[in-house]
Structure formats: C-alpha cells, structure tokens
C-alpha positions in Angstrom: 253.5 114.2 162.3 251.1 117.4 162.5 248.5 117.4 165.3 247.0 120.5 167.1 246.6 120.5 170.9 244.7 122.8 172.7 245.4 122.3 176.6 242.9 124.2 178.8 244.2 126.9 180.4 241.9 126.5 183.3 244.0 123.4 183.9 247.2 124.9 184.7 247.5 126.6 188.2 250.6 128.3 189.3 251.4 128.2 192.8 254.1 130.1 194.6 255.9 128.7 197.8 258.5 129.4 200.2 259.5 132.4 202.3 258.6 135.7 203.3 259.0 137.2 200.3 257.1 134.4 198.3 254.2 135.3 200.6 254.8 139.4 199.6 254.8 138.3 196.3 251.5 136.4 196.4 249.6 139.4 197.2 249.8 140.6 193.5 249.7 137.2 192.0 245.9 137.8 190.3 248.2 140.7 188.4 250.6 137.9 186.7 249.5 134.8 187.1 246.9 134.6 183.7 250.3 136.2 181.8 252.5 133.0 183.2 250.0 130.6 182.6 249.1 132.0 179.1 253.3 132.0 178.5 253.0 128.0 179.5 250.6 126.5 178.1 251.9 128.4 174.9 255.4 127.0 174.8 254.1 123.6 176.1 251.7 123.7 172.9 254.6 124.6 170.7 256.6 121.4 171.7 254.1 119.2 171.7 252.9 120.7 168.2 256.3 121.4 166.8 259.1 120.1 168.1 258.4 116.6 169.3 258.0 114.9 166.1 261.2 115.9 165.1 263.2 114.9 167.8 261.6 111.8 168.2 262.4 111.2 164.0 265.9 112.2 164.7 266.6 109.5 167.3 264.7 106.8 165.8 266.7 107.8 162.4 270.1 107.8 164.2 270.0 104.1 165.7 267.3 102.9 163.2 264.8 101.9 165.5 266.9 99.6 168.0 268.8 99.2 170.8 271.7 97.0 172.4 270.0 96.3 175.6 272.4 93.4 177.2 275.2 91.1 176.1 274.0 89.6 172.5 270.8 90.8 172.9 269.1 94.1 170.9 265.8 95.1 170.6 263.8 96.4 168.0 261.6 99.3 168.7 260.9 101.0 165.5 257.8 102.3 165.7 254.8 100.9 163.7 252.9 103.8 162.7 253.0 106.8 163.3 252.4 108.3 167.4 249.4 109.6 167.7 248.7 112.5 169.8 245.6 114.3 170.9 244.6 117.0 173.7 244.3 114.3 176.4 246.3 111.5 175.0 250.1 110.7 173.4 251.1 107.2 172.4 253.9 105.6 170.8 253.7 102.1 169.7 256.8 100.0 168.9 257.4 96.8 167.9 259.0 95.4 170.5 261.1 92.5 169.0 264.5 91.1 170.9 266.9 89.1 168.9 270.5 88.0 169.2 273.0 90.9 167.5 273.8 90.0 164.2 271.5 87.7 162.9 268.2 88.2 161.4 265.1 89.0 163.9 263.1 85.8 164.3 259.2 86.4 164.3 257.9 84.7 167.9 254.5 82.4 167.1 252.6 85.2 169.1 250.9 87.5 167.2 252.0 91.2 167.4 249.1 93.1 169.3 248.1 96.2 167.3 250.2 99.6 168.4 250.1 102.0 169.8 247.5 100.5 172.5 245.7 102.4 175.2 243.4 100.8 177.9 240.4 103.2 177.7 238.9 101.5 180.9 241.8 102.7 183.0 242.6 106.3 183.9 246.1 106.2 184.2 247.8 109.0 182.4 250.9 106.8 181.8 250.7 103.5 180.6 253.3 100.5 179.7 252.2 97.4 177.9 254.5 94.5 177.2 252.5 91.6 175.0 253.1 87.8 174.8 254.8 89.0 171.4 257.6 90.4 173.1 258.2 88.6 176.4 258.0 85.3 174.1 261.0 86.9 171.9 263.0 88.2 175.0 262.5 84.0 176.0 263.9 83.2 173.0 266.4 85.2 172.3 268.2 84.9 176.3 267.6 81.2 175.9 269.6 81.2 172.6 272.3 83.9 173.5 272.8 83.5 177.1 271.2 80.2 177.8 269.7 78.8 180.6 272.7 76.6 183.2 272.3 75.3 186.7 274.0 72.3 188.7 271.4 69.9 190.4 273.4 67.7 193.1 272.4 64.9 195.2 272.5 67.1 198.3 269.6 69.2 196.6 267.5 66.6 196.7 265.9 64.8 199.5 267.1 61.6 200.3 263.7 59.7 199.4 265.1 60.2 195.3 268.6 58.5 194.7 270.7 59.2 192.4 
C-alpha cells in the first residue's frame, strides 16, 4: 500500500497548560510553535505513509487474518482489499465471518456488503459497521458451538396454560 497524505498544517494547534512556568513559557511560543507543529505533522505523515502498511501486513500475515474470539468460535477478518487511505479518510474492510474452530467457514445466505464501507452522509470521523452478513454468521456459529438451553417450568407460566 503507497498513498500520500498531506495533513494541513493549519490544522494542528499546540497548546501548552499547567503551571507558572507553562505560562512563562507561553510568552515565546510564536518562536517554536510553527517548528513543533512542522516536526508533527512530519512524523505523523511518515507513519501514516510509511509505516502503517507494514505493520498492519505483519499482523494480518502472523495470524492469517483471524481470530479466536470465544470458546469454539473464531472469526475471520482478512481483509478484502486493500485499506484505502486518503488525507481525510482511512478504512479497513474485513470480512467478517465467525465459524466454529476447526471446520471449514460456512457462507451465511446474506450477501457480504462491499468493504471497506463509509457513510458519506455522516460526519463521524470513526465509524463501525457490522452487516446482516456477519451477525447472521455469529447466529450461526453460537447456535452450532455453544447452543441455545433454557428450562421452561410450570411455575413460569401462568396458571390459565396447564401443563
């Protein structure tokens, strides 16, 4: 993955807090503060640009896209395509499939929604979607692995149904 990002430098501010010598401090921070930001938004760049990729390989790689979550029950998070990254924007988009350990991953009759997704109507900055696709895996999956027990007794009911 190889992306350029370019934050805006006007959208950094530095503030300084605290005590009396904070408040000294502040008196020359029009001398320093363009160097600091400058020094931030450089190495944040960097990361983003250089480093993130990578690391995000490197752990997808080492546990191949999934994840023992609960008892009997893994999930598969591989990632689809690749993330896609921009100046404003970063989204991942895995796949999102629970299935018992040890067998083979069964497809749920939902259809997979296409990944990564992003609400463009809503502002947030972070977002979490879960589809039908997935919750209707986790259903099947805990229903087949941990099942799905409970007692129903006559005193449960109300005395108008006999048992």
């Amino acid at each position: 993955m190889r992306t350029t990002v370019q934050i805006p430098v006007d959208d950094v501010e530095l503030q300084l807090h605290g005590d009396a010598i904070i408040e000294f401090v502040s008196l020359f921070e029009g001398l320093f503060q363009t160097r600091v930001v400058d020094t931030i938004v450089t190495q944040v760049e960097d990361v983003l640009e250089n480093q993130l990729g990578p690391e995000l390989n490197k752990i997808a790689v080492a546990t191949n896209g999934e994840t023992d979550l609960f008892e009997g029950i893994s999930l598969d998070w591989s990632m689809v395509k690749a993330p896609q990254l921009t100046t404003y924007d970063f989204s991942i988009g895995g796949r999102g499939l629970f299935y018992a350990n040890g067998s083979t991953p069964v497809e749920p009759n939902a259809t997979a929604p296409v990944m990564p997704y992003r609400d463009v109507l809503n502002e947030d900055r972070a977002q979490f979607c879960l589809s039908t696709y997935t919750m209707d895996s986790l259903a099947y999956t805990f229903l087949n692995t941990v099942g799905f027990n409970f007692l129903l007794t006559n005193d449960d009911l109300p005395p108008t149904i006999p048992i």
